[in-house]
C-alpha positions in Angstrom: 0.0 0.0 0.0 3.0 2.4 0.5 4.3 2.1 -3.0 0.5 3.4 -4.0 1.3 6.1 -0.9 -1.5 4.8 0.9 0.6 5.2 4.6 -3.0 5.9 6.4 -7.0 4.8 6.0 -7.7 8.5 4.9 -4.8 8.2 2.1 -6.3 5.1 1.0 -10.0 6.6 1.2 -8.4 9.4 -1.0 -6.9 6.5 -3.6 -9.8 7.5 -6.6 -10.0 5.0 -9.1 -9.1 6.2 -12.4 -12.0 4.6 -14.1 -15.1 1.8 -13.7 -16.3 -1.1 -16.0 -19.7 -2.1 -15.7 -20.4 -6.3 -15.3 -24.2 -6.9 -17.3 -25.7 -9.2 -15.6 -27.3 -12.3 -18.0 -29.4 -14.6 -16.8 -29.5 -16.7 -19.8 -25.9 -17.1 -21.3 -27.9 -17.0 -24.3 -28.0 -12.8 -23.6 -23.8 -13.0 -23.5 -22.0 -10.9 -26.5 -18.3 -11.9 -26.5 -15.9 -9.2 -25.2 -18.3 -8.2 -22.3 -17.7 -8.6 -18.6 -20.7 -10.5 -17.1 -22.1 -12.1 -14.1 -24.3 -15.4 -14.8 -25.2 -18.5 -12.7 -24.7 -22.0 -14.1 -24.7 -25.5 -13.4 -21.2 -27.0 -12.7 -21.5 -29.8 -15.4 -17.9 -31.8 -15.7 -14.1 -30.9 -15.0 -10.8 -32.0 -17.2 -8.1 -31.7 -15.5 -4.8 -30.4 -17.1 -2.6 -33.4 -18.8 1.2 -33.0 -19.0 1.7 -33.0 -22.6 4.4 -36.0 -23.5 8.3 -34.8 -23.5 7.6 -31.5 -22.8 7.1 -29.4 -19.6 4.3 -27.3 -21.2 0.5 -28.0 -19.6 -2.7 -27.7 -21.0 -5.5 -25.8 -19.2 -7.8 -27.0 -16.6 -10.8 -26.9 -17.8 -14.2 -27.2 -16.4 -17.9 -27.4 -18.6 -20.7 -24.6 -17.1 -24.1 -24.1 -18.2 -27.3 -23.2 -17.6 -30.9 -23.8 -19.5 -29.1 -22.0 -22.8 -25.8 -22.4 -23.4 -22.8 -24.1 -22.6 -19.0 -22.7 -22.0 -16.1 -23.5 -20.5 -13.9 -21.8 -17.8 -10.1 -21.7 -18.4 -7.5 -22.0 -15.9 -3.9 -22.0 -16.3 -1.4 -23.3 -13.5 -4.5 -24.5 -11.7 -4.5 -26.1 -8.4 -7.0 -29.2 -9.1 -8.0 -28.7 -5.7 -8.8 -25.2 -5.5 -10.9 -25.8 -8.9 -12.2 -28.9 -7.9 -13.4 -27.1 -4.4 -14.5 -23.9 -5.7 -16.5 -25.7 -8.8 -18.3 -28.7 -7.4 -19.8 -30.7 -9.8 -23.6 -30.7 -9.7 -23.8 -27.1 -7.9 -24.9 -23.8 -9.0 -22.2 -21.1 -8.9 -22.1 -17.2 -9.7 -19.4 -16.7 -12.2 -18.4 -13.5 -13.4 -15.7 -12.7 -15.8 -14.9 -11.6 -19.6 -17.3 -13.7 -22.0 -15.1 -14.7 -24.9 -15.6 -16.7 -28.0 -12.1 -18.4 -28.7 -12.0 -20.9 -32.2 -15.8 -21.3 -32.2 -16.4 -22.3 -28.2 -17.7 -20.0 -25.7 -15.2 -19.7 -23.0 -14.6 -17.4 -19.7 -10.8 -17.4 -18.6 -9.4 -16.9 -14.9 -13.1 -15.5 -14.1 -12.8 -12.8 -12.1 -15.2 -14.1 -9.3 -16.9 -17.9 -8.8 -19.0 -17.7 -5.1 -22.4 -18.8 -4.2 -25.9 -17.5 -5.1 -25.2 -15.2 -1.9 -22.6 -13.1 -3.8 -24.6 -12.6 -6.6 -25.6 -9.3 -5.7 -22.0 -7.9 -5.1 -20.9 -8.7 -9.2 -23.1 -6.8 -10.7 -22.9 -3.4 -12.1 -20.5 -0.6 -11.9 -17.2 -1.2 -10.6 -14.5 1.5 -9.9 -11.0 0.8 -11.4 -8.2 1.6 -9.2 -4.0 2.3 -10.0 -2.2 -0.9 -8.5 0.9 -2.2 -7.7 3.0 -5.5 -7.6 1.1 -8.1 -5.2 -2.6 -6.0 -4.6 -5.5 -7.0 -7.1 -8.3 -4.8 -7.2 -10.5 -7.4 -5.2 -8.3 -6.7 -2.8 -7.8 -3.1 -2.6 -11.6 -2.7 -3.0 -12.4 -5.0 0.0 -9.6 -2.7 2.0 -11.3 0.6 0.9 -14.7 -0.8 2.1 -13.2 -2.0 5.4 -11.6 1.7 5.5 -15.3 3.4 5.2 -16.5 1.1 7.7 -13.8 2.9 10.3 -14.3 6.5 9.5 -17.4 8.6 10.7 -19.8 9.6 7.7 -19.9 12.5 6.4 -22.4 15.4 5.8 -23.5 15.9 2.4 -21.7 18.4 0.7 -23.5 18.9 -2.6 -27.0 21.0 -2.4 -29.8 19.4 -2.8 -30.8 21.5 -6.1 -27.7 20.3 -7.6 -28.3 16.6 -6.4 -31.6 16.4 -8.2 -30.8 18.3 -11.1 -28.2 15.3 -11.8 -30.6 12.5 -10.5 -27.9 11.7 -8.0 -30.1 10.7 -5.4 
């Protein structure tokens, strides 16, 4: 957090993210264009595990077969630890996934998705996310789950903005 010069919770509250991406929310994969971020729930269908590839060091993905009521695709992992995936991606349950929706040589596929949880987290990978400067060993699930334990420490605030200018903008 130094190297982003967050040395104290109000320097970290003042870390503004540069930017946001919004996650559209499908619930049919059928409603998925490749190339956008999107949160969905699926079925956990069938995993394949990397195989070492013969005389070489090289590995093929982990792979493991989603789908709902629509459409099929698979999640990607490289370097995967068959346990993590294996734990994380029970076959037979219902997971939220959200991640980029990619189309890759004619099969629908989501790499490294961003977040795989229960239908309790669905609510948290939707919409609008802020997009923050990082550096070597924070990613920014992390340094948004420290900024939200940071608000949680300081006192709120007073509004600042009149209340003209708040409805003028439909920002309340």
């Amino acid at each position: 957090l130094e190297r982003l010069g967050c040395k104290t919770v109000l320097s970290l509250l003042w870390h503004l993210p540069y930017s946001a991406q919004k996650r559209h929310f499908v619930s049919s994969l059928n409603q998925a264009i490749p190339g956008e971020l999107i949160t969905f729930q699926a079925e956990v269908l069938q995993h394949f595990p990397a195989m070492e590839r013969f005389k070489t060091a090289s590995r093929r993905p982990y792979r493991v077969a989603v789908g709902d009521h629509s459409r099929f695709l698979d999640l990607v992992f490289f370097n995967a630890i068959p346990s993590y995936v294996e734990k994380n991606l029970p076959v037979g349950e219902t997971r939220v996934i959200s991640g980029k929706f990619e189309n890759y040589q004619g099969k629908f596929q989501m790499t490294h998705p961003d977040h795989i949880g229960s239908l309790e987290t669905l609510k948290d990978w939707q919409g609008v996310e802020p997009i923050y400067a990082l550096t070597q060993g924070i990613s920014q699930k992390q340094l948004r789950k420290m900024i939200l334990l940071a608000l949680e420490k300081v006192q709120p605030l007073p509004e600042w903005i009149s209340a003209e200018t708040l409805q003028i903008h439909h920002w309340r």
